[in-house]
C-alpha positions as a printed NumPy array, in Angstrom:
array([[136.371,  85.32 , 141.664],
       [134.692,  83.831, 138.602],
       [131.445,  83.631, 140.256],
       [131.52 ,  87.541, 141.248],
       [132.929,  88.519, 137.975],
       [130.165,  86.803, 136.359],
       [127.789,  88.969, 138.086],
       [129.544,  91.813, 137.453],
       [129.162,  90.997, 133.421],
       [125.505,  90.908, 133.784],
       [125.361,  93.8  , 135.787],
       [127.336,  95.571, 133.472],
       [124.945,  94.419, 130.293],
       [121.806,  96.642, 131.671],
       [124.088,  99.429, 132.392],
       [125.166,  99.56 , 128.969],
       [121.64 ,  99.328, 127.055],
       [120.261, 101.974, 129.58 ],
       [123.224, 104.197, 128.343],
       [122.869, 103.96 , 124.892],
       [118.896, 104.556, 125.362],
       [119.32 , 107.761, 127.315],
       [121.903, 109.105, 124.507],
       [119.394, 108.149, 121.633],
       [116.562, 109.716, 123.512],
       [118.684, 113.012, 123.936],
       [119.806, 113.505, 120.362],
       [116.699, 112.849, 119.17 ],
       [114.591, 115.201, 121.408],
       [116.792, 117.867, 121.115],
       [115.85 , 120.959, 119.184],
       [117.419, 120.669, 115.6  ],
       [118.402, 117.981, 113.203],
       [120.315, 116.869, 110.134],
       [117.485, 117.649, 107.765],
       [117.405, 121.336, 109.285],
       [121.122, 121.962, 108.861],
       [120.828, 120.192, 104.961],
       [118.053, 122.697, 104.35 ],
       [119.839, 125.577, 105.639],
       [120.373, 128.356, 103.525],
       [118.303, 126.874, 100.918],
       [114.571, 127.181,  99.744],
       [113.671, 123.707, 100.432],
       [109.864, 123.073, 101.037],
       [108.213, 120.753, 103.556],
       [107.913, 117.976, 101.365],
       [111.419, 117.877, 100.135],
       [112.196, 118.145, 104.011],
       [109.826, 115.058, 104.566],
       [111.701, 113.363, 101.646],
       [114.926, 114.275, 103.264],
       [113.643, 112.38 , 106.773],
       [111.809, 109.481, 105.142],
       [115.597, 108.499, 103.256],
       [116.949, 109.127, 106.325],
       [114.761, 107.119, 108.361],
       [113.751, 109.552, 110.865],
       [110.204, 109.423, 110.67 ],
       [109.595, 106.786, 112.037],
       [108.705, 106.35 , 115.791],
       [111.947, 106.467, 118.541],
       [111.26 , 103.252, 119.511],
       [111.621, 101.326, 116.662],
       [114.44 , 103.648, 114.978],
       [116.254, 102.226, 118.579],
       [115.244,  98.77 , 117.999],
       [116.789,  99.354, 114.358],
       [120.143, 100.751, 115.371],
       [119.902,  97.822, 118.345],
       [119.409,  95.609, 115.605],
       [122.446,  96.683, 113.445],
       [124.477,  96.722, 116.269],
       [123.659,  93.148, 117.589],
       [125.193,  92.133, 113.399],
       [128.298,  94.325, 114.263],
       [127.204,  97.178, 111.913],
       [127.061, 100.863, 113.499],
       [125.263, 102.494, 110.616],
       [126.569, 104.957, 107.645],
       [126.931, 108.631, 108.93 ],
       [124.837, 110.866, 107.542],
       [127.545, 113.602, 106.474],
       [129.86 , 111.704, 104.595],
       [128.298, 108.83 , 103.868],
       [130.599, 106.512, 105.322],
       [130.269, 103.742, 107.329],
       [130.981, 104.971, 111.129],
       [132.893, 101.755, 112.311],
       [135.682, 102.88 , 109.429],
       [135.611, 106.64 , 110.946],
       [135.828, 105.433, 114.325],
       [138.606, 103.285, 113.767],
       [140.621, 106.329, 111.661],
       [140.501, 108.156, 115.284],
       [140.842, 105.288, 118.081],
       [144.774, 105.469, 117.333],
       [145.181, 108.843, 117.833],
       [142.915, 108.815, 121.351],
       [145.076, 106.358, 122.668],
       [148.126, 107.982, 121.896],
       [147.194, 111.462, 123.473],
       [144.971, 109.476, 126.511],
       [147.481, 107.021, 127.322],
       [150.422, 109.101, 127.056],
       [148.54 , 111.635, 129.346],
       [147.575, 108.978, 132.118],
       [150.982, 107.295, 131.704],
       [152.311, 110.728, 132.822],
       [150.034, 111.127, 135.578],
       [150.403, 107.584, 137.02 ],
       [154.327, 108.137, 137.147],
       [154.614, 111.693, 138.367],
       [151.573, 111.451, 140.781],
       [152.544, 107.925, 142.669],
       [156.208, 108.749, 143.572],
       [154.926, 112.092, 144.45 ],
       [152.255, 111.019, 146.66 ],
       [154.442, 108.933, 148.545],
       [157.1  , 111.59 , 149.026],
       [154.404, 113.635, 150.354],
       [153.846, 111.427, 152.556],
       [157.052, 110.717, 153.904],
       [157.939, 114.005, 154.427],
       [155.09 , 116.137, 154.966],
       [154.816, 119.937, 154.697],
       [157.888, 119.488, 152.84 ],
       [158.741, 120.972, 149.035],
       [157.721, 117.559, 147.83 ],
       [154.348, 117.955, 149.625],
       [153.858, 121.502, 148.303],
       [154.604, 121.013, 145.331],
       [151.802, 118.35 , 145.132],
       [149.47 , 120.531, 147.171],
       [150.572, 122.798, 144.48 ],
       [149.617, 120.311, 141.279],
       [146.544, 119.289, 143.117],
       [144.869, 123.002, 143.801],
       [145.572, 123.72 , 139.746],
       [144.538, 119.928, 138.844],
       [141.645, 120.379, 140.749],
       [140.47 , 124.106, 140.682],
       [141.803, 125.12 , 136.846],
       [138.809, 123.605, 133.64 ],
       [140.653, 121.988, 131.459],
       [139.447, 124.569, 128.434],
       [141.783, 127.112, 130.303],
       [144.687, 125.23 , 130.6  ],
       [144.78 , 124.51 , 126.854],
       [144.751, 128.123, 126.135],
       [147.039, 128.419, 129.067],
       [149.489, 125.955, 127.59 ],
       [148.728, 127.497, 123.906],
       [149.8  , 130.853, 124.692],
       [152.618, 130.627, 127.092],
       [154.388, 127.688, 125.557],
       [152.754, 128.257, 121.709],
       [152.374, 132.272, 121.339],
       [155.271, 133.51 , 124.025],
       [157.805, 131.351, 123.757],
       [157.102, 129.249, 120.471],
       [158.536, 125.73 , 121.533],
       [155.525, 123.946, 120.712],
       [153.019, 123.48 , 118.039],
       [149.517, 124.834, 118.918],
       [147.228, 122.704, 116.689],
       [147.264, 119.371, 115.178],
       [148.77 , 115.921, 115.206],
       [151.652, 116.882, 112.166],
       [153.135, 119.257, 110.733],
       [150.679, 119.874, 107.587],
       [153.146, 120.472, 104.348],
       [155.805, 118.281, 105.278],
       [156.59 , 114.864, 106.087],
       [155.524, 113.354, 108.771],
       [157.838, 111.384, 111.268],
       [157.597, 110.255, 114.833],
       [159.548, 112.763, 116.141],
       [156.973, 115.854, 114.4  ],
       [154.03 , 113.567, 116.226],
       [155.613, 113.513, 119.573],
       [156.669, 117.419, 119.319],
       [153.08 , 117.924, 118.489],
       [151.788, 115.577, 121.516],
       [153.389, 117.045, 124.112],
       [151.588, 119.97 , 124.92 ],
       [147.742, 118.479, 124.752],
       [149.456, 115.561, 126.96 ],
       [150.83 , 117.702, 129.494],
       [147.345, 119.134, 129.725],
       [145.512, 116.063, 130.025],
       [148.858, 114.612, 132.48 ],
       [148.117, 117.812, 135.096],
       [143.958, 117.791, 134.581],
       [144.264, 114.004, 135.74 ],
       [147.034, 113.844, 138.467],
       [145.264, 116.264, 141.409],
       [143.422, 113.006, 142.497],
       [146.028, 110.566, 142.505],
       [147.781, 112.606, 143.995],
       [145.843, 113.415, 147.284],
       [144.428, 109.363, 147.127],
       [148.027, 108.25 , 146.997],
       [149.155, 110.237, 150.043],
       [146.151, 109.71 , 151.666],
       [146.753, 106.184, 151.628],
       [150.588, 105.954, 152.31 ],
       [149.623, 108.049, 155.392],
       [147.163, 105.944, 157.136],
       [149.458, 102.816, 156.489],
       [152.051, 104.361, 158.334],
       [149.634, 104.153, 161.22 ],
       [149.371, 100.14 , 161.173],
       [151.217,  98.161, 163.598],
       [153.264,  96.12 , 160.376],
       [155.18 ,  99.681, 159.772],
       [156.262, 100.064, 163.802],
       [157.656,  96.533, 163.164],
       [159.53 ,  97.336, 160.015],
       [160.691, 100.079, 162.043],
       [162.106,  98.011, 165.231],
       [163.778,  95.791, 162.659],
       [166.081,  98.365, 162.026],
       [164.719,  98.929, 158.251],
       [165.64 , 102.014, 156.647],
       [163.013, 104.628, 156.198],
       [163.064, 104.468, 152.435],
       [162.587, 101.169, 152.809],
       [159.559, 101.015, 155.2  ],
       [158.138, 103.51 , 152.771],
       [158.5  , 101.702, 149.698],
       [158.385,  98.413, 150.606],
       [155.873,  98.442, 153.505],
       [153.386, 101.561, 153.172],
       [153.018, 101.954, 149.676],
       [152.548,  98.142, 149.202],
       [149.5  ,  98.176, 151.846],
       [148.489, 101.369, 150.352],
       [148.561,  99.981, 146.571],
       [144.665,  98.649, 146.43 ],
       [143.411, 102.633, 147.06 ],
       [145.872, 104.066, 145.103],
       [144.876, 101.416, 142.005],
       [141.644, 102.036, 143.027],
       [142.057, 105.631, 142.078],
       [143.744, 104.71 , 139.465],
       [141.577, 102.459, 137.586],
       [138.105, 104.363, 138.39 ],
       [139.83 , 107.725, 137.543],
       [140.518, 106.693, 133.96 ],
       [137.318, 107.263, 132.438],
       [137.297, 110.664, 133.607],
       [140.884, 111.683, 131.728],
       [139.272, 110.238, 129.109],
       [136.383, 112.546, 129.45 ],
       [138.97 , 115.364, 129.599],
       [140.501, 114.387, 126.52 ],
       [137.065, 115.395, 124.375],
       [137.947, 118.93 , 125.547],
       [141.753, 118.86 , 124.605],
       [141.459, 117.646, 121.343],
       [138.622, 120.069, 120.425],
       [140.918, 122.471, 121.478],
       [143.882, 121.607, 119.932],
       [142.631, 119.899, 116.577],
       [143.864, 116.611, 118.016],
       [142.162, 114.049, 114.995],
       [140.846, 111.716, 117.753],
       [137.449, 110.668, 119.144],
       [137.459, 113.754, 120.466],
       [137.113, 116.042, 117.689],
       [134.785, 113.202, 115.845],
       [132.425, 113.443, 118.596],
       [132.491, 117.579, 118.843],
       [131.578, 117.584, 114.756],
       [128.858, 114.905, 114.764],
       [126.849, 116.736, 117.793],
       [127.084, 119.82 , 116.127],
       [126.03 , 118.191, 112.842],
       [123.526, 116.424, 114.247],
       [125.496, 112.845, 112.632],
       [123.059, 110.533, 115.028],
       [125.149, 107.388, 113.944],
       [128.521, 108.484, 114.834],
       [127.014, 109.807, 117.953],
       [125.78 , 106.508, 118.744],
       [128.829, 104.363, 117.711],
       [131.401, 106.551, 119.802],
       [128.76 , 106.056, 122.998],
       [128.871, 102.045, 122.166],
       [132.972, 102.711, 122.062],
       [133.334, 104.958, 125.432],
       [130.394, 102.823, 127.242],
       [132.443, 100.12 , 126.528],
       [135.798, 101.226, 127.773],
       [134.397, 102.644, 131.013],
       [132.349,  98.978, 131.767],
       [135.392,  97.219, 130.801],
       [137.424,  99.591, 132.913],
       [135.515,  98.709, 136.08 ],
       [135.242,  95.089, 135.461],
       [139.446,  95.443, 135.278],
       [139.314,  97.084, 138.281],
       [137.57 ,  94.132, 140.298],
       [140.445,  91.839, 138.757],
       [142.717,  93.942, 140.055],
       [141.25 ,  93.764, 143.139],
       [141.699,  90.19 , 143.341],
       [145.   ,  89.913, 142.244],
       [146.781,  92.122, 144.562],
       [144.783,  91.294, 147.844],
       [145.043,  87.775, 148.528],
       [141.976,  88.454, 151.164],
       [139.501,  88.89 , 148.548],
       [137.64 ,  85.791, 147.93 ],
       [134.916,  87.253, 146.021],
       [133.261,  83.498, 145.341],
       [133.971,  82.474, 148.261],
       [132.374,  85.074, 150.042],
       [128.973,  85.427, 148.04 ],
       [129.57 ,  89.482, 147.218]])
């Protein structure tokens, strides 16, 4: 196991530098920059626009303006963004709290309304169970997440008015836990039903085919009950898929979660990231690509760990994968 996830780690560290390089090659040949937006509106000349860049540091050549920011990086220092002047570790860290709230709540939700579904679907197909998670997996699957925000906004928001349409708080009055939570649960229940269609279907997928092994008609002759064969038998030889899915599906809520707090003013990564590609804020750009890059590498590397742990059959070391 060491051996593998050893490999895996330097795997991973290519991966990572080719990620940031495509990002800072696509900002910075994209049509547009900071120095065009400051100058908007205004009669600045070329040469104050050349000014502008040289303070900046943008006219210099890509490859060492990369080897800079590489540079900076390598000393823990993400740079100072270019709209507020601040340093973009600070901003990042103002938002990480919020994205884990709203991303973790939402896959917590998924995980525990998806799994017991899945199996129940399983158990008893063509059931209500099993249409109702046909039923959350055709809208999980087929609906963008941008439409069930305003879905969510003006049904539970404009119709009925049980929930708060923008924000983390209540602005103009003090905030407590219970405001946050009243204000988290509709963007969560959008990110919970964008990110359950696939564990879902993977989960009774799974329980499925184990009820096909020979172990369950032996739990079966033993005179187990069925809830018991199910839980304790299928599910547990159908765990490493469904954690599979699991693990390898987080990355993509996460990915979702951009959208929903755009949409609902959620003060999270998000929204940070939204702002600094529209302002052309190349730093923050950068440092939330080092943060997400990070989580999805780390992720998968979890996910081979996980691997190990629950099958006792996988020797990766041992083996030579």
């Amino acid at each position: 196991m060491g051996r593998y996830l050893r490999r895996r780690i330097l795997t991973a560290i290519p991966v990572f530098f080719g990620i940031t390089v495509l990002v800072f090659l696509m900002l910075n040949l994209a049509p547009g920059s900071i120095t065009d937006l400051m100058g908007e509106g205004s009669a600045s000349s070329a040469a104050e626009q050349a000014a502008l860049e040289a303070s900046l540091g943008l006219d210099r050549p890509l490859p060492v303006r990369y080897g800079l920011w590489l540079w900076d990086l390598f000393h823990g220092d993400l740079g100072q963004s270019y709209t507020s002047n601040k340093p973009v570790a600070g901003l990042i860290a103002q938002r990480v709290g919020p994205s884990l709230l709203l991303t973790g709540t939402g896959v917590i939700l998924a995980v525990a309304i998806a799994l017991p579904l899945g199996v129940l679907s399983a158990w008893k197909p063509r059931s209500g169970w099993d249409r109702v998670g046909s039923f959350l997996s055709l809208v999980s699957f087929g609906v963008p997440g941008f439409f069930l925000c305003l879905a969510g906004i003006y049904l539970f928001s404009v119709v009925l008015g049980w929930l708060p349409s923008h924000g983390m708080f209540s602005y103009g009055s003090f905030s407590s836990v219970w405001d946050t939570l009243h204000h988290l649960i509709l963007p969560a229940g959008v990110v919970c039903v964008s990110g359950m269609g696939e564990l879902i279907k993977q989960t009774r997928a799974a329980c499925l085919e184990a009820l096909g092994e020979d172990y369950i008609m032996t739990a079966r002759a033993k005179g187990l009950k069925e809830w018991a064969v199910m839980v304790r038998h299928a599910f547990r030889g159908a765990l490493i898929p469904v954690l599979t899915t699991v693990l390898s599906h987080i990355p993509h809520i996460i990915g979702g979660s951009v959208v929903v707090e755009q949409v609902f003013g959620w003060p999270g990564m998000g929204s940070l990231l939204f702002s600094a590609i529209s302002s052309r804020d190349y730093p923050v750009v950068m440092g939330e690509t080092v943060v997400i890059a990070l989580t999805v590498l780390l992720t998968n590397l979890l996910l081979d760990v996980v691997y190990g742990l629950v099958d006792p059959r996988v020797r990766y070391g041992k083996a030579g994968v």
